[in-house]
DRENKOLFI-238286 format. One line per field, with one value per residue (C-alpha): residue in one letter; x, y, z; residue number from 1. Coordinates in Angstrom, 3 decimals. Layout:
BEGIN
res	c(A,...)
c1	c(X,...)
c2	c(Y,...)
c3	c(Z,...)
n	c(NUM,...)
***
This chain:
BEGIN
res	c(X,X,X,X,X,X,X,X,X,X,X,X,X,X,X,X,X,X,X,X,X,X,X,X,X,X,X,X,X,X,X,X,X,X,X,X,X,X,X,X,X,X,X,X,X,X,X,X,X,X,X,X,X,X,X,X,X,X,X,X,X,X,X,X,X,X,X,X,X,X,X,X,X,X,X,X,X,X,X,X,X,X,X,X,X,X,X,X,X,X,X,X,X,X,X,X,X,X,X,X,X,X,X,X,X,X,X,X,X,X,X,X,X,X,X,X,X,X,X,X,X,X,X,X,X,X,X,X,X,X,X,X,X,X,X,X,X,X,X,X,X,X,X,X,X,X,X,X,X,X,X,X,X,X,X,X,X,X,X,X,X,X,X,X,X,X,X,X,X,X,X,X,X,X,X,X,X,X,X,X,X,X,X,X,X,X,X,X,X,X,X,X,X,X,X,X,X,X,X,X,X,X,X,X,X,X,X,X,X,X,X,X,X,X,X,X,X,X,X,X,X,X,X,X,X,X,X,X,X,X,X,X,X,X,X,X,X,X,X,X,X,X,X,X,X,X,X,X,X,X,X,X,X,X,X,X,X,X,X,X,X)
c1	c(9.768,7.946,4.851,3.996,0.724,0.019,-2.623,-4.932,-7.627,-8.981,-6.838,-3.723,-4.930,-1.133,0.863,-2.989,-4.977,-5.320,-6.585,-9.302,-9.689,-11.966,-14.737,-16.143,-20.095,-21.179,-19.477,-18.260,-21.103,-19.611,-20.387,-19.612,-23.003,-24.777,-23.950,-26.880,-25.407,-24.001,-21.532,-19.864,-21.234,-20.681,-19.118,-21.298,-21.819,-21.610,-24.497,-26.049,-25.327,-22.078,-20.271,-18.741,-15.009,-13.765,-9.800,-8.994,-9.015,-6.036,-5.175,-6.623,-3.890,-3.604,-5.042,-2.517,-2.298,-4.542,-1.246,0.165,-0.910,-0.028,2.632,2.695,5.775,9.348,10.766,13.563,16.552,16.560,13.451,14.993,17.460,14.575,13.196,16.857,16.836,13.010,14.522,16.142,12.788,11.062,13.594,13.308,9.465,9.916,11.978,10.499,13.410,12.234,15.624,15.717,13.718,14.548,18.066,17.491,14.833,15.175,13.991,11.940,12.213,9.597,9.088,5.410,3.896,1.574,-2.629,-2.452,-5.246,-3.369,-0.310,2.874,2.396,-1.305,-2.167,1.442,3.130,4.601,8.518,7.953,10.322,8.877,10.842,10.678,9.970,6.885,3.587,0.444,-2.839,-4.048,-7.963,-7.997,-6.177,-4.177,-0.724,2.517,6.115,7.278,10.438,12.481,12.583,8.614,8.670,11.010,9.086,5.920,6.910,8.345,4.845,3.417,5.464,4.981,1.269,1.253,-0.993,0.717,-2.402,-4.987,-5.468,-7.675,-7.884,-4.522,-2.822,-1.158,-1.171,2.325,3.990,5.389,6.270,3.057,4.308,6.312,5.346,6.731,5.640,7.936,7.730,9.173,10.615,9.688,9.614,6.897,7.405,3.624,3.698,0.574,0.078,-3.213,-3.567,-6.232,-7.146,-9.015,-12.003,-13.251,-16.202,-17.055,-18.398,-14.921,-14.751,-11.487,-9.501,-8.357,-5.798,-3.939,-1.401,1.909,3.241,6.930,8.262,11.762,13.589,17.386,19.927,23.111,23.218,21.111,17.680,16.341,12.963,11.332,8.265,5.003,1.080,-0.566,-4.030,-6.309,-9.083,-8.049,-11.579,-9.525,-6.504,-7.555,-5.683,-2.741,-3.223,-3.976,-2.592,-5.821,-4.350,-4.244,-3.353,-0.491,1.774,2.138,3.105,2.152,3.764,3.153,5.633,6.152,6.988,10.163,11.888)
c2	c(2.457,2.933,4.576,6.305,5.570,6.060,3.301,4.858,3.734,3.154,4.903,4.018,7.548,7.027,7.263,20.652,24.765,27.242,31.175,31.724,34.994,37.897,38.283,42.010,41.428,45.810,48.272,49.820,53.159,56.404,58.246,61.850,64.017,65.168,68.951,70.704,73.404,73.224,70.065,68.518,65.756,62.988,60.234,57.091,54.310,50.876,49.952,46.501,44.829,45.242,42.088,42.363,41.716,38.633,37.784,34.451,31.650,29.808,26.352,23.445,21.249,17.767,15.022,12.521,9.662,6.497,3.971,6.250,6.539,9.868,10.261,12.974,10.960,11.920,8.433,7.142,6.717,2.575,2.571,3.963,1.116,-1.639,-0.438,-1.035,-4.432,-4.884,-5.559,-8.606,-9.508,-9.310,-11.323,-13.872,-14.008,-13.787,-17.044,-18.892,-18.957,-20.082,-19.776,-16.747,-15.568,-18.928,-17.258,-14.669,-15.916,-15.315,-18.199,-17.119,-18.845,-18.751,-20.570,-21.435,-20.329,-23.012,-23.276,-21.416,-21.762,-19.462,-19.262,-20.947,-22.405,-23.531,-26.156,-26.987,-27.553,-25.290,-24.569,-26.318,-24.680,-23.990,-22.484,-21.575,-18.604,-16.908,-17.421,-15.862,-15.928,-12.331,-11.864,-14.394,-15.158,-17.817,-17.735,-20.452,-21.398,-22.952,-25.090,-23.437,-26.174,-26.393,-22.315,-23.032,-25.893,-24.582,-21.036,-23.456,-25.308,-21.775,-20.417,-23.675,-23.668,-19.952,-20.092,-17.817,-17.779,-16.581,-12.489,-10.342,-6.202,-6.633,-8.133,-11.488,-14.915,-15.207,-14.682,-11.178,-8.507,-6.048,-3.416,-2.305,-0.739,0.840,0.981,4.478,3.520,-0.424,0.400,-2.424,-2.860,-4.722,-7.043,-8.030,-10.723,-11.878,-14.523,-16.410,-20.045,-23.025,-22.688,-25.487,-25.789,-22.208,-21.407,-18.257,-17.035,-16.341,-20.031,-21.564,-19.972,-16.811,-14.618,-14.726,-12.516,-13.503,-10.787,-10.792,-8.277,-7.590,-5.724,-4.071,-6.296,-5.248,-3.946,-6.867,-7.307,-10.107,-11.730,-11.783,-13.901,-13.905,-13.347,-15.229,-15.252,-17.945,-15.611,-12.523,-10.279,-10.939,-9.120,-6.047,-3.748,-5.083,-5.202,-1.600,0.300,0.368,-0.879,1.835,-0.119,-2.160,0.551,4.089,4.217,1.540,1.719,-0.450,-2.088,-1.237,-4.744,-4.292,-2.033)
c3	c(-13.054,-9.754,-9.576,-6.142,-4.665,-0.738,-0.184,0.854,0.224,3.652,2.792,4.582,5.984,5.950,5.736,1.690,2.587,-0.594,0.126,-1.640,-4.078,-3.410,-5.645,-6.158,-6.785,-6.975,-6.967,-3.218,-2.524,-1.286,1.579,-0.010,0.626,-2.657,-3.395,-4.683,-6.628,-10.099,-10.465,-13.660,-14.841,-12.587,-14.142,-14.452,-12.165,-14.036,-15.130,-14.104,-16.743,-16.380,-15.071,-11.658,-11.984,-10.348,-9.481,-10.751,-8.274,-7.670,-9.264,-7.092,-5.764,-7.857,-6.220,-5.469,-8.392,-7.596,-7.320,-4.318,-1.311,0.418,3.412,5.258,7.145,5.636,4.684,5.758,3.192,3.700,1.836,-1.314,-0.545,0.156,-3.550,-4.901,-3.160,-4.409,-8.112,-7.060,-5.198,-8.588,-10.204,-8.146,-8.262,-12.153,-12.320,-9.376,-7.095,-3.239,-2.412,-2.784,0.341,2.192,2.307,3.863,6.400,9.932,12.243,14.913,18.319,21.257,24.235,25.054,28.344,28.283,27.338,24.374,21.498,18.910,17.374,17.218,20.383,20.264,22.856,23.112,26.898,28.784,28.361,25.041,22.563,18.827,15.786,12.241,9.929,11.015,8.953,9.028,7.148,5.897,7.385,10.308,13.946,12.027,12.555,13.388,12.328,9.093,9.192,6.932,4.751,4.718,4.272,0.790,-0.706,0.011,-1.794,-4.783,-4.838,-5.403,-8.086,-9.932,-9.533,-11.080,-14.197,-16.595,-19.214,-16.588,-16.458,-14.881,-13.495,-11.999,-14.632,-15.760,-14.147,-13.269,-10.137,-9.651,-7.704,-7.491,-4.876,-2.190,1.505,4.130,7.846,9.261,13.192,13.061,10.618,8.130,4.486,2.658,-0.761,-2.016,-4.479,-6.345,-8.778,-10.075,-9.393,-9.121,-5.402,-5.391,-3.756,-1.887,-0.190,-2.547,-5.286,-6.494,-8.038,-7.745,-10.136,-8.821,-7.250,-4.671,-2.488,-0.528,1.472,2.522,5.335,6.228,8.122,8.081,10.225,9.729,6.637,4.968,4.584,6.303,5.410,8.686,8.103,5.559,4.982,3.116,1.405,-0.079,-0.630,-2.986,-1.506,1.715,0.383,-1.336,0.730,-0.153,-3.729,-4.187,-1.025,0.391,4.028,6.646,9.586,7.013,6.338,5.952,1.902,-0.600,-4.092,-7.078,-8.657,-12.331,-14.360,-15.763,-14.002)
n	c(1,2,3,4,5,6,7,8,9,10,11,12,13,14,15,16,17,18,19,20,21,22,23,24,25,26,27,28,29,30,31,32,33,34,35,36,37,38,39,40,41,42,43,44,45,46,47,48,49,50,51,52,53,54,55,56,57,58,59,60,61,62,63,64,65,66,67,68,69,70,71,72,73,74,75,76,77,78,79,80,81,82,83,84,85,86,87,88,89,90,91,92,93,94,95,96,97,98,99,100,101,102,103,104,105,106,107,108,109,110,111,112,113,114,115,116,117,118,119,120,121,122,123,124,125,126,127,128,129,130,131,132,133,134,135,136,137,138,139,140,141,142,143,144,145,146,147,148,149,150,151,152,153,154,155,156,157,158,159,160,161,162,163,164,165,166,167,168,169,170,171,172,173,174,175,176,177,178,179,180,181,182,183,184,185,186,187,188,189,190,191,192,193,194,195,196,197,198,199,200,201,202,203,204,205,206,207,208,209,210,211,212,213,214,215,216,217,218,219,220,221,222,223,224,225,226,227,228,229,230,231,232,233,234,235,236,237,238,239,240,241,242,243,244,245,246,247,248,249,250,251,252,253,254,255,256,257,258,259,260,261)
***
């Protein structure tokens, strides 16, 4: 089951007016003049402790649930198909398949301009040709290409290094699919995987056990998706946003992942 719930929490500010009711508070005075001759008996004013009589307000509007961020954005229909596609993603992530996403990698090819300090091409000669899936750390300017091969053992080391036992406010130790995104102007579809893991040796208060988030993005190529590179994240502070749709600038809808679906 999938549970909508627009990250916002910056929120993704991504990706409501109610009319309110009149209230009567004394009764409305006349302007009639008073006639001095003989009159029946007027009929009385309310007295004041009589309560004024107030139309009922109108229902407040629900505020959206706190595991969907709201979209004011119509979606487009491939992200109903990226969620159909998504169960395979979490099958894969359940049993620890790299091959999986290695599969359907795209390699990315670029050819370096020459005194670069970032990136795939970092300090690397001009007209020098570099390749491999795309791969970039969550929080910092890191970012390069993995050989594919490196990309698939890598992703094997960490579903193997997943420690099932562990648990903590986001649930179990073992890898798994925690939610999907969607950014409406690329348009590009988000899998966010999270597992905890012995990180070794961190510079944080965190300790070394902890948890961590791999983000996979793809996009539609001819009717397939096509994994088209990764974030990663040592340090879980570093990825809050993507563990509970609280990413503005990520996407424009975040929406966790209900385990077994």
């Amino acid at each position: 089951m999938l549970i909508l719930f627009a990250a916002t929490v910056s929120i993704v500010a991504c990706d409501n007016s109610s009319e309110e009711a009149s209230v009567s508070l004394s009764p409305t005075p006349t302007d009639a003049p008073v006639s001095r001759s003989p009159s029946p008996a007027p009929t009385a004013s309310p007295t004041p402790s009589s309560s004024p009589a107030i139309s009922p307000s109108p229902l407040p509007t629900p505020s959206p649930s706190p595991t969907t961020r709201p979209n004011p954005t119509p979606l487009s229909s491939d992200f109903e198909r990226f969620k159909q596609f998504a169960v395979e993603i979490a099958e894969a992530a359940r049993v620890g398949d790299a091959g999986f996403f290695a599969e359907r990698a795209v390699i990315a090819t670029t050819t370096c301009p020459g005194n670069e300090e970032f990136g795939p091409c970092a300090y690397r000669e001009e007209g020098e040709v570099v390749s491999g899936v795309p791969s970039a750390a969550l929080g910092s300017d890191a970012f390069g290409y993995r050989p594919l091969d490196e990309f698939e053992t890598r992703l094997e080391d960490w579903f193997s290094a997943a420690l099932a036992g562990e648990l903590d406010d986001l649930g179990g130790g073992s890898a798994a699919l925690h939610a999907v995104a969607w950014r409406v102007e690329s348009p590009r579809a988000y899998a966010v995987l999270t597992e905890i893991l012995d990180r070794g040796p961190v510079s944080s208060s965190e300790g070394p056990i902890g948890r961590q988030i791999r983000v996979f993005y793809f996009d539609l190529l001819d009717g397939d998706w096509a994994l088209k590179g990764e974030l990663t994240s040592t340090l879980a502070a570093i990825a809050l946003g993507w563990a509970h749709g609280d990413c503005p600038e990520c996407y424009d809808v975040w929406e966790f992942w209900e385990s077994g679906e």
